[in-house]
C-alpha positions in Angstrom: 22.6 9.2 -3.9 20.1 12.2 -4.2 21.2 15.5 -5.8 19.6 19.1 -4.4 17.4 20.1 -7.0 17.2 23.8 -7.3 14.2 24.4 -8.7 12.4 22.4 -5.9 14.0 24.0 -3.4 12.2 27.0 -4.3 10.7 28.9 -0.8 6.1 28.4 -1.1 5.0 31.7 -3.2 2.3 31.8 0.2 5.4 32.6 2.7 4.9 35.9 4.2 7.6 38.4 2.8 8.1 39.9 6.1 9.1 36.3 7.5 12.6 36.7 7.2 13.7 33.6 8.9 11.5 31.6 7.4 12.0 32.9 3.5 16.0 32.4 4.2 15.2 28.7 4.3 14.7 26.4 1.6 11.8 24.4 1.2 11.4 21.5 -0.4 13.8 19.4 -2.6 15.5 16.2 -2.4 17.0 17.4 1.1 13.5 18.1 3.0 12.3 14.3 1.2 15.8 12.7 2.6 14.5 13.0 6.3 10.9 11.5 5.2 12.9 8.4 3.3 14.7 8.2 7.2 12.2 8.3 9.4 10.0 6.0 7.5 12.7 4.0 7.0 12.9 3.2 10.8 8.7 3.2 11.5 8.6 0.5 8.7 11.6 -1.8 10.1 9.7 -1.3 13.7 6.2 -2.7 11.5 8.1 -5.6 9.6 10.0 -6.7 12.9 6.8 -7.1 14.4 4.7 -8.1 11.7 7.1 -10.6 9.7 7.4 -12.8 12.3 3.7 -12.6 13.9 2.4 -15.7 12.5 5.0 -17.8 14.4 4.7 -15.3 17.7 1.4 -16.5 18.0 2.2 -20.0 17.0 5.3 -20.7 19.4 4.2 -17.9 22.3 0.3 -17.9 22.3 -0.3 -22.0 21.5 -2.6 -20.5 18.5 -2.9 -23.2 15.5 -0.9 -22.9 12.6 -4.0 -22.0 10.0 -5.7 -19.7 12.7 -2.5 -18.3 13.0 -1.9 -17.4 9.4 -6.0 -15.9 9.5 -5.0 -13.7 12.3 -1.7 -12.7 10.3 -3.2 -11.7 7.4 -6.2 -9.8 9.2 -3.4 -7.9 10.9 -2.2 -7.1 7.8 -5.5 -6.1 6.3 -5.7 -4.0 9.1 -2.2 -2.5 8.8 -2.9 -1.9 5.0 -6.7 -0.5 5.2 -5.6 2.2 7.9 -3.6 4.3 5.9 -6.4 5.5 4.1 -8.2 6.1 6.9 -4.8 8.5 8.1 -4.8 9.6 4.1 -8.5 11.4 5.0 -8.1 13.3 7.9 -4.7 14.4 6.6 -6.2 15.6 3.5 -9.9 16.7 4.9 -8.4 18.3 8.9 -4.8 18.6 10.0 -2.7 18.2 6.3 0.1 15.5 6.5 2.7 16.3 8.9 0.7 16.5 12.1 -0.6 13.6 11.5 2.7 11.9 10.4 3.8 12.6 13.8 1.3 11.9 15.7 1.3 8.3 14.3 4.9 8.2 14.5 4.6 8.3 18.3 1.6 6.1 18.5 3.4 3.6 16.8 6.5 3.9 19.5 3.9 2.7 21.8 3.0 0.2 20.3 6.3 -1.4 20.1 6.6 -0.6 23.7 3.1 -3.3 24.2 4.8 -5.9 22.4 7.9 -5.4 24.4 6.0 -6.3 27.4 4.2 -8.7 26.0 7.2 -10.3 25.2 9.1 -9.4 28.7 6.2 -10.6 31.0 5.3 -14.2 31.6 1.9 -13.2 32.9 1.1 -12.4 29.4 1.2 -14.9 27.3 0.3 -18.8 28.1 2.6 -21.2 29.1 5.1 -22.4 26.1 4.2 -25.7 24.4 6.4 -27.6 21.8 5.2 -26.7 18.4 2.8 -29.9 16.7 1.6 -30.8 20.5 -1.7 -31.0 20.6 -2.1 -30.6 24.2 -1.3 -26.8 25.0 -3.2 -24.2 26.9 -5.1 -21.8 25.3 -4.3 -18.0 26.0 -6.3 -16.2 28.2 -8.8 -13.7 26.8 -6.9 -10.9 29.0 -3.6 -11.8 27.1 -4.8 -12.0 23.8 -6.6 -8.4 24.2 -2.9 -7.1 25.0 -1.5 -8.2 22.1 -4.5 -7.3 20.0 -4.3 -3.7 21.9 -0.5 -3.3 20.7 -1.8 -5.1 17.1 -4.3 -2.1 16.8 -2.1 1.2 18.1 0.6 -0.7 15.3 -2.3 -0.1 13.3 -3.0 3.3 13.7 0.5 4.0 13.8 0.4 3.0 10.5 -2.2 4.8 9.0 -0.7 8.3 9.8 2.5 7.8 8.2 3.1 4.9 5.3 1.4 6.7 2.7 0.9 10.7 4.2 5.0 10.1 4.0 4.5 9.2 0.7 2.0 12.5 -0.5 4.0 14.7 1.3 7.6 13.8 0.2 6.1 13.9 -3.3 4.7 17.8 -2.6 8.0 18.4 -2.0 9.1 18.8 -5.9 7.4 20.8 -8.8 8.6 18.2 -11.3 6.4 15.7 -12.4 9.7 13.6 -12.9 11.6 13.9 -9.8 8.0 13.4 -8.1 8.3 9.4 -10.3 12.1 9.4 -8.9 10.9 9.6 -5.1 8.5 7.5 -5.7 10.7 4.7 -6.7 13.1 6.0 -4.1 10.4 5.7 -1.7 10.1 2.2 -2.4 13.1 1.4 -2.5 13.7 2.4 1.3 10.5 0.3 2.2 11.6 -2.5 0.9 15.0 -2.2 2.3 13.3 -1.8 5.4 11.7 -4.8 4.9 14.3 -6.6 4.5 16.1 -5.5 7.8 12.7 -6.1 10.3 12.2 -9.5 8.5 15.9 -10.8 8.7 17.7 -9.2 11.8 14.8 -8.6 13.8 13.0 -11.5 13.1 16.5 -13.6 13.3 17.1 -12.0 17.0 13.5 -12.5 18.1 13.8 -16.5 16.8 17.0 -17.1 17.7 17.8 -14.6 21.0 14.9 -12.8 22.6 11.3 -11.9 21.5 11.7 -9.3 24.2 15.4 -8.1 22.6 14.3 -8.1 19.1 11.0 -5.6 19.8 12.7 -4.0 22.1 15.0 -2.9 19.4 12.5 -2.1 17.2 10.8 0.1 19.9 14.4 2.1 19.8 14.8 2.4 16.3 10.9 3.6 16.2 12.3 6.4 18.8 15.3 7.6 16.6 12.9 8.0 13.5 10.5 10.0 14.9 14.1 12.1 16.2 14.6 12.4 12.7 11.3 13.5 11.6 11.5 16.0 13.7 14.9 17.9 12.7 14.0 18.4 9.1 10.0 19.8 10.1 11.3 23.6 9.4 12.4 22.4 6.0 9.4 20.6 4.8 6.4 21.8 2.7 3.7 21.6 4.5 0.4 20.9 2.4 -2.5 22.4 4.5 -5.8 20.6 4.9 -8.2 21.5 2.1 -10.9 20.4 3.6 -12.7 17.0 3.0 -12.8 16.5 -0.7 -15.7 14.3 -0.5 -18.4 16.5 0.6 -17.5 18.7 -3.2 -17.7 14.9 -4.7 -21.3 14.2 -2.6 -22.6 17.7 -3.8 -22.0 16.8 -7.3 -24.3 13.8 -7.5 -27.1 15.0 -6.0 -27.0 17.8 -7.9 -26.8 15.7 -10.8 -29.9 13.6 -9.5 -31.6 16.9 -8.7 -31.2 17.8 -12.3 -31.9 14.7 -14.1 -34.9 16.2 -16.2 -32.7 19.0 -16.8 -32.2 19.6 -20.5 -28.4 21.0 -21.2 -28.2 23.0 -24.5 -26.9 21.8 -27.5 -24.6 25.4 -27.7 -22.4 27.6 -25.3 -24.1 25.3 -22.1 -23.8 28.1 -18.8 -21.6 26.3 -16.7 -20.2 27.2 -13.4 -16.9 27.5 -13.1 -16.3 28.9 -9.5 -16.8 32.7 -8.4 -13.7 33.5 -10.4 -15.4 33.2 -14.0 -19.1 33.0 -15.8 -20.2 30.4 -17.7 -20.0 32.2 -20.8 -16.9 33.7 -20.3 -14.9 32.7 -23.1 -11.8 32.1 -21.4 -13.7 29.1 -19.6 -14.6 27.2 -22.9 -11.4 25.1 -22.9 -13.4 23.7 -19.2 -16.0 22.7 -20.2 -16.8 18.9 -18.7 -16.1 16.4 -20.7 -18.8 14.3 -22.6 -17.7 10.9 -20.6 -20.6 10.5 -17.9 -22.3 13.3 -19.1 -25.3 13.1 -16.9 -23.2 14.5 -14.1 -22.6 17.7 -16.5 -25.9 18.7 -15.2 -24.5 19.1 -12.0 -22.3 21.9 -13.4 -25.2 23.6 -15.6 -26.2 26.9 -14.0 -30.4 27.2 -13.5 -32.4 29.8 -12.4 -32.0 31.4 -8.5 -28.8 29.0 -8.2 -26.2 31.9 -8.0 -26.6 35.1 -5.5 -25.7 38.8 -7.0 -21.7 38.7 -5.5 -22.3 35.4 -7.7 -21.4 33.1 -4.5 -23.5 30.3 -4.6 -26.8 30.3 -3.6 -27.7 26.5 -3.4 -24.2 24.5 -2.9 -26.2 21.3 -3.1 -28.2 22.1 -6.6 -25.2 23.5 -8.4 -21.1 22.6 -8.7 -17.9 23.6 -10.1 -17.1 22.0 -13.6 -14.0 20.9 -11.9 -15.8 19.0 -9.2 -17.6 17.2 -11.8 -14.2 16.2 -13.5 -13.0 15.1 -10.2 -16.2 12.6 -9.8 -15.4 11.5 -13.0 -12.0 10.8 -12.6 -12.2 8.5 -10.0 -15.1 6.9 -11.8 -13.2 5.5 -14.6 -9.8 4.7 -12.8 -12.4 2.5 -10.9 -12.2 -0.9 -13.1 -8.3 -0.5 -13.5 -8.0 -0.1 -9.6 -10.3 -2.9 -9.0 -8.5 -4.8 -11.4 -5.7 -5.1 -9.1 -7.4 -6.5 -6.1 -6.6 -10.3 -6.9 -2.9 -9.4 -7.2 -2.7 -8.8 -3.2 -5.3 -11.7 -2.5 -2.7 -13.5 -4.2 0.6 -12.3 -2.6 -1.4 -12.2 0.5 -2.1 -16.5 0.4 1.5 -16.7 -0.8 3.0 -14.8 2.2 1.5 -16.8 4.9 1.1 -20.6 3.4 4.8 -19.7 3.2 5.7 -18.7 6.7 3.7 -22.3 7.0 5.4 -24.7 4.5 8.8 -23.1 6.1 7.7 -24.2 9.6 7.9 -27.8 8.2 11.2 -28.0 5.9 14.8 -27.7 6.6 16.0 -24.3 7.4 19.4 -24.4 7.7 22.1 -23.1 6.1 25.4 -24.2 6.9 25.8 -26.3 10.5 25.0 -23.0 12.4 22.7 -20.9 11.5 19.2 -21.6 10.3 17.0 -19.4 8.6 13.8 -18.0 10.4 10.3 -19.0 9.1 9.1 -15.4 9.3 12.2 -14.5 7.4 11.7 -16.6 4.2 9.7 -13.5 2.7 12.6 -11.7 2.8 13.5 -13.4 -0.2 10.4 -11.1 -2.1 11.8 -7.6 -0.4 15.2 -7.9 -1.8 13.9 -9.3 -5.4 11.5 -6.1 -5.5 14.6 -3.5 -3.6 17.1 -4.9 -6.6 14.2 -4.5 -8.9 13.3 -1.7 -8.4 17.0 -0.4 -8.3 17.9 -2.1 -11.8 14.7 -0.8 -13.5 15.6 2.9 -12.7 19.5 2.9 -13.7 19.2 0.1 -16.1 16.1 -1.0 -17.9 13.9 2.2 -17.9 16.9 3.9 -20.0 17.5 1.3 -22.0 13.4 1.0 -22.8 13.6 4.6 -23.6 16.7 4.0 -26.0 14.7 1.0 -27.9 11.4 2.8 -27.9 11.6 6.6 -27.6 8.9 5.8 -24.7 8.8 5.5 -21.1 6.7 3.0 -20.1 3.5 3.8 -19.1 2.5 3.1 -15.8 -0.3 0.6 -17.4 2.4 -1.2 -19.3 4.5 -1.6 -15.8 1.2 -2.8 -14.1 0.2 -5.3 -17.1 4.1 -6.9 -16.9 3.7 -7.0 -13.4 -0.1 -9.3 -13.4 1.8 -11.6 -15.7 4.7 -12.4 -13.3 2.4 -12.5 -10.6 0.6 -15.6 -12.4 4.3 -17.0 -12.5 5.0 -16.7 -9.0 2.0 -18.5 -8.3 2.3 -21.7 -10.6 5.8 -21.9 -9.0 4.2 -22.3 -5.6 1.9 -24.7 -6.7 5.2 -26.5 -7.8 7.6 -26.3 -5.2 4.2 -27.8 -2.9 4.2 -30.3 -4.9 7.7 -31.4 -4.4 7.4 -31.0 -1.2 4.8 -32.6 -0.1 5.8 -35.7 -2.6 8.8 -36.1 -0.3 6.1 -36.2 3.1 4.2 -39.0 1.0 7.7 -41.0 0.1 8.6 -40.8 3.8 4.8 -42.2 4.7 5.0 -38.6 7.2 1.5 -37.0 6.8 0.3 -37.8 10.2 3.3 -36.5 11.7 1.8 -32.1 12.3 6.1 -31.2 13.9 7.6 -33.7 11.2 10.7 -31.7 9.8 10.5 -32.0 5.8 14.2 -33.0 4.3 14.1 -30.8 1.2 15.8 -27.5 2.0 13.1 -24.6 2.4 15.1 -22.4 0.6 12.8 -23.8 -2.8 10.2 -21.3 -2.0 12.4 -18.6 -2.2 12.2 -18.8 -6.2 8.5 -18.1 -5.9 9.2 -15.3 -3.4 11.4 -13.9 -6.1 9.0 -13.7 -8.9 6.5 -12.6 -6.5 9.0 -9.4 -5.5 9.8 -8.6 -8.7 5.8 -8.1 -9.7 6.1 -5.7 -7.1 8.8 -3.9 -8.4 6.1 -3.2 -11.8 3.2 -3.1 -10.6 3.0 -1.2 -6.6 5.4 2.0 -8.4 3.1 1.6 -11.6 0.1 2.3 -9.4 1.0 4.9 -7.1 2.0 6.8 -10.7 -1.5 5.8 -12.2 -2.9 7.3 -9.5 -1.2 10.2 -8.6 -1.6 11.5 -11.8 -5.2 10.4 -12.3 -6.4 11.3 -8.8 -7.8 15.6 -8.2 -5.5 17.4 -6.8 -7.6 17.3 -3.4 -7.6 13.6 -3.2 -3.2 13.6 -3.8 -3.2 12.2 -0.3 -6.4 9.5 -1.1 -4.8 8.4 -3.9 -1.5 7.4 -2.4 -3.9 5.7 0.2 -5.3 3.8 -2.4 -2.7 1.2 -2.5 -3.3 0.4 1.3 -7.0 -0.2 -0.1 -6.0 -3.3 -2.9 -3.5 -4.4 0.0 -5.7 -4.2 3.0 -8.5 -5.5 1.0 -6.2 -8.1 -0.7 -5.2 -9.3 2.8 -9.0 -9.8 4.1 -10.1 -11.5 1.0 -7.3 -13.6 0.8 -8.2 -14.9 4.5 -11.9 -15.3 3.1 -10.7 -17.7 0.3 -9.0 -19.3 3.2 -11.9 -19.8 5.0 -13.9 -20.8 2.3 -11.4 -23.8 1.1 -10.8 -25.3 4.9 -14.8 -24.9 4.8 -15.5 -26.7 1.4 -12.3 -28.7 0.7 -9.7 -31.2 2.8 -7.2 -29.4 2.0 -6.1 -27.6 4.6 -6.1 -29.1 7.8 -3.9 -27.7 10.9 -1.3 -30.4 10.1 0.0 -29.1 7.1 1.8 -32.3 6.2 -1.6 -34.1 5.7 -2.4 -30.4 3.6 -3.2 -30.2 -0.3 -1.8 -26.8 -0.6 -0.8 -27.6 -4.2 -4.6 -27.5 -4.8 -4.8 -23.9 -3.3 -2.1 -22.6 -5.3 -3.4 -24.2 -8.7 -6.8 -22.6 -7.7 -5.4 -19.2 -7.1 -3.1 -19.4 -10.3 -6.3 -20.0 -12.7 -7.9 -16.8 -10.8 -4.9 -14.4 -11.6 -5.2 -15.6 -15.4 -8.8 -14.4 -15.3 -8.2 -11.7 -13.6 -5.5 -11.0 -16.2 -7.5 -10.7 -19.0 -10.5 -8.6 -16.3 -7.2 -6.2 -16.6 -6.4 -5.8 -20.0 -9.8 -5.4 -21.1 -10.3 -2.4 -18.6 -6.4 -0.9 -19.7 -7.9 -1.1 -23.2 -11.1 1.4 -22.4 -9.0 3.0 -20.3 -9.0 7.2 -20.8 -6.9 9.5 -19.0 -8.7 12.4 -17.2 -5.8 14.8 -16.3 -3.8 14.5 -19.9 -4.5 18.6 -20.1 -4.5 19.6 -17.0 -1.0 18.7 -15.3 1.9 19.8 -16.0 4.0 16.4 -17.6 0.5 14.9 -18.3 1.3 15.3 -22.4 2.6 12.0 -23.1 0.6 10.2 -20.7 -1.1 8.3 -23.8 2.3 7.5 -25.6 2.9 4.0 -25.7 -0.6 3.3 -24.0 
């Protein structure tokens, strides 16, 4: 599956040359990225086991109402999402990625151990109630801090190691290209994980044990962080730089500090570090772009702003011209990033009025076996593993045959807004078929009514939705990789959490805001209007849609010149 690569196998030029040992081993390459791909693998099944199947936990073990359920699941998920970002900063600003990847590797062991017990322990959870009974007892406010305490270590479990695996196993190459191949690589083992915490796990939690199927995961959470382990002395080990935001701070208020500052029309003095003068002419090629150009005054070298060993003498009045192109960088991926925050509102509805429509419809398949609620979303997972799969072997080559062009990462995110809208509009249908057979069966007071229409309808929605994913998450984490400063590698792969996490909490507001201003969605979701919802959220991608074309159009790349494989960034954009 992966090859050795020698070039990226090549020993750090920073190794000592009297480590012996350590220069006899090789570092980096697809080897070193194979035991990140594994141990991930096993955290995210762990996550997906417990997370895929949440919504009913709470519904079926903790008597907690089917819409209050689905808030709480996709606040979880917010949470889930929002704290890699949080593990992306500290990586990058204190311990660099693999201490931290372990660390959160073990805290989220632990926390599969909580919701083993949780699971294992009558004491903690309320007494069981059939699901649609409006009679059940509440869960205690001790129990439902247990669960939230193994909810939050799940959490920061997370945030050490889905995207620092993700930086780090891209650090691991030199080539821009086999950096794009890990990444889809990367996905592809996510989503295969996925697919195994939402259908095995889920069905043995459903079907056999809560307390078997998290126990499990609480095992295979222990062999991953095994494998971590054996391949640490072949990894590269980014060190810790620092935090890149305090260099990002300085710039703007020296910028503000300078505002009345007049920058010459000819050979400007900038600062270019203690390496180089202003005026050196070996430095001209550097000089900040004319984009945002007030912030080129923070760059512009004034009088008593440089000691005589030419250090600086006032950090905070005065910055490097590459801290300046930094700012700007993140400045204008900005819109495009922000562009994308409806797509995981979106997915985010989708996902858990799902997990709800399934509670109500026929699940089985065969006279057996019947298909678990949490598991429906599976559906998604294996449309975005195939995907992703097909578009690296089959359509990307055949693109660049048709074209002479690799798609851009814009074009990938732009195809993957428009199936998104799909996805949506085929929700709103498939809830309007179902509930059209609740109405012909006069069933809308009935909350634990079983639907007869098969619930394996919403899978084609799931589908669409999965194969958006497979354009537009890759598409991203490329956009931002290469438009991200160096320093911020680790942020930037963080930044998808951000849309998610953010995607997840606003989706929950829209919620909110519906049951608050609308009928139509009460807790019996037979007597629901979800068709209304999804219409609703349909006409909302659209606009957001065009919000993103407009933004790809004034879109300028920052890094074109300065990384290596940047050239052609602009072809075909």
């Amino acid at each position: 599956m992966m090859r050795t690569q020698e070039a990226d196998q090549t020993p750090p030029r920073h190794l000592s040359n009297g480590d012996e040992a350590a220069r006899k081993v090789p570092k980096g390459g697809w080897i070193t990225s194979s035991f990140l791909l594994g141990s991930i693998f096993g955290i995210s099944v762990s996550l997906t086991g417990a997370l895929a199947n949440l919504i009913v936990y709470l519904i079926k073990e903790y008597n907690v109402k089917s819409i209050d359920a689905a808030q709480i699941g996709n606040i979880v998920s917010g949470c889930t999402s929002l704290a890699p970002v949080a593990g992306a900063i500290v990586a990058d600003a204190f311990f660099g990625c693999y201490p931290v990847i372990v660390f959160s590797a073990i805290v989220s062991f632990l926390s599969s151990i909580l919701f083993t017990l949780s699971a294992a322990i009558k004491s903690l959870r309320p007494p069981h109630c059939a699901f649609g009974s409006s009679t059940c007892e509440s869960s205690s406010a001790g129990q439902i801090a247990f669960l939230y305490l193994a909810v939050a270590l799940l959490s920061v479990g997370t945030a050490g190691t889905r995207f620092n695996v993700l930086s780090m196993g891209a650090s691991q190459f030199d080539k821009v290209e086999n950096q794009n191949i890990f990444f889809n690589w990367y996905f592809i083992v996510i989503y295969a994980a996925g697919i195994i915490g939402s259908t095995v796990f889920v069905f043995i939690e459903d079907s056999i044990s809560w307390t078997l199927g998290f126990g499990l995961s609480a095992a295979i959470n222990a062999i991953s962080i095994v494998v971590l382990l054996l391949g640490a002395k072949y990894y590269r080990k980014p060190a810790a730089q620092g935090s890149p935001f305090t260099g990002l701070a300085r710039v703007v208020v020296a910028a503000a500090n300078k505002w009345n500052v007049e920058v010459p029309q000819e050979n400007p003095n900038y600062y270019h570090g203690e390496g180089g003068s202003g005026n050196d002419k070996t430095n001209l090629d550097f000089a900040p772009t004319q984009s945002l150009r007030f912030l080129n005054r923070a760059a512009l070298i004034c009088h008593g702003e440089i000691s005589s060993d030419g250090s600086l003498a006032k950090p905070w009045r005065l910055c490097t011209v590459q801290q300046v192109q930094d700012l700007k960088a993140l400045v204008s991926i900005f819109p495009l990033w922000s562009s994308s925050i409806f797509l995981s509102v979106s997915i985010g509805i989708q996902y858990s009025l799902t997990v709800l429509q399934a509670l109500t419809m026929d699940r089985s398949v065969g006279p057996r076996f019947s298909i678990p609620a949490g598991s429906i979303s599976v559906s998604s997972l294996a449309a975005t593993m195939l995907a992703l799969s097909l578009l690296d072997r089959l359509v990307l080559p055949l693109w660049r045959r048709l074209t002479r062009h690799t798609p851009t990462p814009l074009q990938r995110i732009g195809l993957g807004h428009a199936l998104n809208i799909a996805a949506m509009a085929a929700s709103a249908l498939v809830e309007r078929k179902r509930a059209g057979v609740v109405h012909a069966h006069h069933a809308e007071g009935q909350a634990g009514w079983e639907v007869p229409m098969t619930a394996l309808w919403l899978v084609v929605p799931m589908v669409v939705t999965g194969v958006g994913e497979a354009l537009h998450f890759p598409g991203q984490v490329a956009l931002y990789y290469e438009e991200f400063p160096r320093s911020l590698r680790n942020t930037s792969a963080g930044m998808m959490s951000v849309l998610i996490g953010l995607g997840f909490y606003l989706s929950t507001a829209m919620v909110d805001l519906v049951r608050r201003n609308t009928g139509w969605l009460p807790d019996n979701i037979n007597a629901a209007k979800m068709e209304n919802v999804y219409w609703l959220v349909t006409v909302l991608t659209v606009v957001n849609f065009g919000y993103y074309v407009v933004c790809a159009m004034l879109f300028k790349h920052q890094n074109g010149g300065h990384e290596e494989g940047d050239d052609n960034i602009d072809q075909g954009h």
